[in-house]
C-alpha positions in Angstrom: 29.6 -16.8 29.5 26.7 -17.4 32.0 26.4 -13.8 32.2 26.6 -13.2 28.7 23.7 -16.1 28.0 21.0 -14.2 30.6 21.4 -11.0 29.0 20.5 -12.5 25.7 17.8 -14.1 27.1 16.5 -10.8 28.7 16.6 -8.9 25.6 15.0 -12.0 23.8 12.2 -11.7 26.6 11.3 -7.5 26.2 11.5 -7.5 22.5 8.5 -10.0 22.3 6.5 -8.1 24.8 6.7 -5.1 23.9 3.5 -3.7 22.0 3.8 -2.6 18.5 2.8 0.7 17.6 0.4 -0.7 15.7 -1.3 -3.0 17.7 -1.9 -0.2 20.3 -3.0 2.4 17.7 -6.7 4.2 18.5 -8.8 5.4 16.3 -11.6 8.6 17.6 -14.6 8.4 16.4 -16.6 11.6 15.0 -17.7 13.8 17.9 -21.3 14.5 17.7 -23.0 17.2 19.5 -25.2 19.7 19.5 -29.2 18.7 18.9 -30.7 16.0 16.7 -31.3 16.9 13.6 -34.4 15.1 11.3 -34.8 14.4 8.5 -38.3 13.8 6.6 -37.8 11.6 3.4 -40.5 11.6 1.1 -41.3 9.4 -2.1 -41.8 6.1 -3.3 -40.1 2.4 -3.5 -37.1 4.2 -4.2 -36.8 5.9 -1.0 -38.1 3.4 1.2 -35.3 1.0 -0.5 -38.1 -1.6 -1.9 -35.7 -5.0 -1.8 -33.2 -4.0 0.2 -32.7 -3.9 3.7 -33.7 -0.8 5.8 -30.2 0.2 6.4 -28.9 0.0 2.6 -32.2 2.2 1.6 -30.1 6.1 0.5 -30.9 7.7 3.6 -30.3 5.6 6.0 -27.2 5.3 4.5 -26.3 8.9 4.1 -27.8 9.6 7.9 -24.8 7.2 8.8 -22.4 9.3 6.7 -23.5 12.5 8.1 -23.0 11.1 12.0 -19.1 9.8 10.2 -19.2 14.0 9.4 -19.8 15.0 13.0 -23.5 15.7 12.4 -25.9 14.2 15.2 -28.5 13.7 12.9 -31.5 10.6 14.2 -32.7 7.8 12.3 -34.9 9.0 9.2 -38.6 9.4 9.1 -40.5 8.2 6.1 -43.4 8.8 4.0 -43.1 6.7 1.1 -44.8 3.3 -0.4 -44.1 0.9 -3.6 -46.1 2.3 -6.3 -47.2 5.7 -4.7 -47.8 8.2 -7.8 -47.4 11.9 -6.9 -51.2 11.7 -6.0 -50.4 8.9 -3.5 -48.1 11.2 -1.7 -49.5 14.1 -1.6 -52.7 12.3 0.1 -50.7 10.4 2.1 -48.2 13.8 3.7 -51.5 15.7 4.3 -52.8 12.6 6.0 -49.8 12.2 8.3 -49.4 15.2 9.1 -45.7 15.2 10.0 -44.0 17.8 11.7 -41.5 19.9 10.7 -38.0 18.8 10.2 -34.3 20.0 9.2 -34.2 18.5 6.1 -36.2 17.0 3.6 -35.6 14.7 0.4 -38.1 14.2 -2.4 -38.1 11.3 -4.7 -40.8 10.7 -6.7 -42.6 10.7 -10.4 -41.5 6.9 -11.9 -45.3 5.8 -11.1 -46.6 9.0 -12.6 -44.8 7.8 -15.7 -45.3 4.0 -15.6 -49.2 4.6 -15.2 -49.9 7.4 -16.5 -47.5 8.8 -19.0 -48.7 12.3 -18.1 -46.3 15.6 -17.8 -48.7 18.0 -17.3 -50.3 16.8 -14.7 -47.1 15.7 -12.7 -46.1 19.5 -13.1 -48.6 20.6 -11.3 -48.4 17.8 -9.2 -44.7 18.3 -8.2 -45.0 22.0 -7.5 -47.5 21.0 -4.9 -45.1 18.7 -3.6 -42.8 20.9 -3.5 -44.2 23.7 -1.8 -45.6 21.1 1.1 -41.9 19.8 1.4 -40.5 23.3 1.6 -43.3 23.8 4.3 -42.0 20.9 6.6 -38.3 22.0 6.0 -39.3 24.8 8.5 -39.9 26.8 4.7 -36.1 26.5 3.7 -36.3 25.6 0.1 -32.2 25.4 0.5 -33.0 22.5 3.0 -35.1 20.2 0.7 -33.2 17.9 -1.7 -34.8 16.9 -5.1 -33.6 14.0 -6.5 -34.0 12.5 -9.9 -35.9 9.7 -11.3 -34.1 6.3 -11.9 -34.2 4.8 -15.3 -35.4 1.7 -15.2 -35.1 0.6 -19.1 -31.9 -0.8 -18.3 -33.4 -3.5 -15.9 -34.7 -6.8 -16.6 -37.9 -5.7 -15.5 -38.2 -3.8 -18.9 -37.2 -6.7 -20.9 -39.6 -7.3 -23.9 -40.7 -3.5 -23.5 -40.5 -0.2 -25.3 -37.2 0.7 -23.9 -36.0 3.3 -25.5 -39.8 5.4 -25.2 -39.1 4.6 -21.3 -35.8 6.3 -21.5 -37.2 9.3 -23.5 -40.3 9.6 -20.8 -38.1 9.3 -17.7 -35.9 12.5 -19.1 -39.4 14.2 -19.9 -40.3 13.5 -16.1 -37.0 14.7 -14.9 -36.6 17.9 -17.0 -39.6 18.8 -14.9 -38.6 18.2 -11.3 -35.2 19.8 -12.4 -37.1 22.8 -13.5 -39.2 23.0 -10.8 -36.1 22.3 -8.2 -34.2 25.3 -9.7 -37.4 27.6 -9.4 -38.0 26.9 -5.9 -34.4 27.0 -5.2 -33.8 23.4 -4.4 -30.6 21.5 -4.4 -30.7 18.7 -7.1 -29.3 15.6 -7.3 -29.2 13.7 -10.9 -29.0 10.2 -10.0 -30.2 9.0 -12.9 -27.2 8.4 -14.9 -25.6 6.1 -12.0 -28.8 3.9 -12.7 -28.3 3.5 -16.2 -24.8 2.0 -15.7 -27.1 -0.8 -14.1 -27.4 -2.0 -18.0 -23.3 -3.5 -18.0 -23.5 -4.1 -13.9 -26.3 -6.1 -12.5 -25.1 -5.4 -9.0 -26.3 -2.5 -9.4 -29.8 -4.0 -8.6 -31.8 -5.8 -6.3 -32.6 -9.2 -6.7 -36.1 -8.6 -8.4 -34.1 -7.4 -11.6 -36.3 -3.4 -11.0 -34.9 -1.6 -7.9 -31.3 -1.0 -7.2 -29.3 -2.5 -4.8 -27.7 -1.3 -1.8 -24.4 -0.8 -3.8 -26.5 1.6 -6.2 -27.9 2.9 -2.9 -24.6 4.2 -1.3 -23.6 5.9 -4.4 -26.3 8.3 -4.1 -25.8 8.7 -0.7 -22.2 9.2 -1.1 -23.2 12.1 -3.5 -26.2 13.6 -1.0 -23.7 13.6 2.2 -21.8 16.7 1.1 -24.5 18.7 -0.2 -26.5 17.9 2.7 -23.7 19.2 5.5 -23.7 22.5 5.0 -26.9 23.3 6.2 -26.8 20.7 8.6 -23.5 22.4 10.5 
C-alpha cells in the first residue's frame, strides 16, 4: 500500500512540472537584412499625423509593417507641415535639399483646395511635385506613392459649411493627382473613401473633430504595406 501511495504521489509531482507546450512555445521574429532602406515622405498635416502621435502618423506605421515583412527599412524622414499648400512644399523640398531615397510618398492638395479653390494651378503645381519626388526616388516613378486627398466634409470641422461643394472640390483635386500619378507612372492609393466612413465613426478622427486618428491611420498603412514591398525586396 505504502508502495502504491509514493507512486501516486510521484506521478502527482511530474505532471505539475512539466511545461505545457504552450507555455514554452517561441515565436521568431521577421529576419531583417540586407541595407536600410529610406523613405522620404512628403506632404502636409496629413502626413506628419497632425494630432496624433508620431508613431500612429501612416508611415511610421507602415515602416513598422514593412520591418513585420522582412524589410529593414529606418525610421521615415519628413518634409511636411499643417497647412503647407503645394507651393509650401515645393519651397520647402528645394530648401532642404534632401537626398535621395528608396521610396517616396506624396500627400498633398487639401490646402490648395481650402484656400484657394484652384485646379489649374494645383496641376501644374503637382506635376512639379511630382517630377521633384520622382527625382529623389533615385528617378523611379514605380518607387513614389501618390496618395489621395482626405475628405474632410464628413468632420465636425465642416459643420455649418458648404459640405457637399467640399466633397465635389476634393474629387476635382483628386481626379488630378490621379491623372497625373497614372501619367508619370506612379502607384496610387485612394484613401479617400476610408475617410468618408468617418461621417458614421468618429473614431476615425483625432480629437480636434478634422484629422484622422491613428485607427484611420493604420488603415492606410495597411493598404500602402503591400504595394510598397515589392520594390522594397
Amino acid at each position: 500500500m505504502n508502495k502504491l501511495l509514493l507512486l501516486c504521489c510521484c506521478s502527482l509531482l511530474f505532471a505539475c512540472t512539466k511545461k505545457s507546450p504552450a507555455s514554452s512555445a517561441y515565436i521568431q521574429p521577421p529576419i531583417v537584412t540586407g541595407p536600410v532602406r529610406t523613405w522620404l515622405a512628403l506632404g502636409d498635416s496629413y502626413t506628419i499625423g497632425q494630432a496624433v502621435d508620431p508613431a500612429e502618423r501612416f508611415p511610421a506605421l507602415a515602416s513598422g509593417m514593412l520591418k513585420q515583412n522582412g524589410i529593414n527599412i529606418g525610421t521615415p524622414d519628413y518634409i511636411a507641415t499643417t497647412g503647407w499648400t503645394s507651393i509650401s512644399l515645393s519651397n520647402a523640398i528645394t530648401a532642404a535639399n534632401p537626398a535621395k531615397h528608396d521610396v517616396v510618398s506624396l500627400l498633398i492638395g487639401v490646402n490648395d483646395q481650402y484656400q484657394t479653390h484652384d485646379t489649374t494651378g494645383y496641376r501644374q503645381r503637382f506635376s512639379v511635385l511630382l517630377s521633384k519626388a520622382i527625382q529623389l526616388a533615385n528617378g523611379k516613378s514605380e518607387n513614389v506613392f501618390v496618395l489621395s486627398i482626405p475628405d474632410y466634409s464628413v468632420t465636425p470641422f465642416a459643420s455649418g459649411r458648404d459640405t457637399a461643394r467640399i466633397r465635389l472640390e476634393i474629387d476635382w483635386f483628386n481626379d488630378i493627382n490621379k491623372t497625373m500619378a497614372a501619367f508619370f507612372n506612379c502607384p496610387y492609393l485612394d484613401i479617400t473613401s476610408s475617410t468618408r466612413e468617418a461621417k458614421n465613426d468618429l473614431s476615425l478622427l483625432a480629437y480636434d473633430g478634422l484629422h484622422p486618428s491613428g485607427k484611420e491611420y493604420r488603415r492606410w498603412a495597411e493598404k500602402l504595406t503591400p504595394m510598397m514591398l515589392p520594390v522594397l525586396k
